[in-house]
C-alpha positions as CSV (number, residue, x, y, z in Angstrom):
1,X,-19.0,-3.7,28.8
2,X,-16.1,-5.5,30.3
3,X,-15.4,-7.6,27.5
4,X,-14.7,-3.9,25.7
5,X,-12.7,-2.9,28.3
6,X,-10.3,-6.0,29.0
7,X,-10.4,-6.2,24.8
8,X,-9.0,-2.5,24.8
9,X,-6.7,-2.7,27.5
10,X,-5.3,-5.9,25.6
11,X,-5.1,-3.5,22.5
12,X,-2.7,-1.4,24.5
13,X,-0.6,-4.0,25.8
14,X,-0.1,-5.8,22.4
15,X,0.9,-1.9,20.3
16,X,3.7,-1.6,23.3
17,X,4.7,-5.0,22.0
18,X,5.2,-3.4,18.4
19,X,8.3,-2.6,16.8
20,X,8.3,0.7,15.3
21,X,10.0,1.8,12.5
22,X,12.6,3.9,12.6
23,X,12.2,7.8,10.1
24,X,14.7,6.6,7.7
25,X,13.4,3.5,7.4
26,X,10.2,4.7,7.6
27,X,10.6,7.1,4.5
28,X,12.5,4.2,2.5
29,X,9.6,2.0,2.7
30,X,7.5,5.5,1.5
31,X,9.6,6.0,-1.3
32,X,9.7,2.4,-2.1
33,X,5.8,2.4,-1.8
34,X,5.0,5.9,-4.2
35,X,7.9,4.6,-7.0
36,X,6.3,1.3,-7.2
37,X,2.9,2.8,-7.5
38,X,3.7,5.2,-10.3
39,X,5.6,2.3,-11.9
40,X,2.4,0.3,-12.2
41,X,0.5,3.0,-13.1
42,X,2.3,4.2,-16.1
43,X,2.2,0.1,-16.9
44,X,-0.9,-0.5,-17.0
45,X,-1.3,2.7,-18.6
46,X,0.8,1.8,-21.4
47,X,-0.7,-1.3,-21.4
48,X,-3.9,0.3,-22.4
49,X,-3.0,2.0,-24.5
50,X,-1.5,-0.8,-26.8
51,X,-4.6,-2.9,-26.2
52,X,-7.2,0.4,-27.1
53,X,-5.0,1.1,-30.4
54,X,-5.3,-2.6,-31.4
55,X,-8.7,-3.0,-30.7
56,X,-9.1,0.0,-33.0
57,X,-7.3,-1.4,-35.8
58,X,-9.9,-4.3,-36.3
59,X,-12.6,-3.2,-38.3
């Protein structure tokens, strides 16, 4: 039981060692995040797509 203790107490020590973003930068790196996920995602979408129709083509 101590070991959980000191390792939780060390927890708390090392988050008040943790730099915290700022909002702004905070919602930059959000925005950055969701674009480039709905970037990729209409990719590989696309990407599909291409591949499905030329698979279709061989007969």
């Amino acid at each position: 039981m101590n070991r959980i203790v000191k390792f939780l107490r060390d927890v708390g020590r090392e988050m008040k060692k943790v730099s915290w973003p700022k909002r702004k930068e905070l919602t930059r790196y959000t925005v950055t995040v969701v674009t480039t996920v709905a970037f990729m995602t209409l990719f590989f979408a696309a990407v599909d797509s291409g591949i499905s129709a030329l698979i279709r083509l061989i007969p």
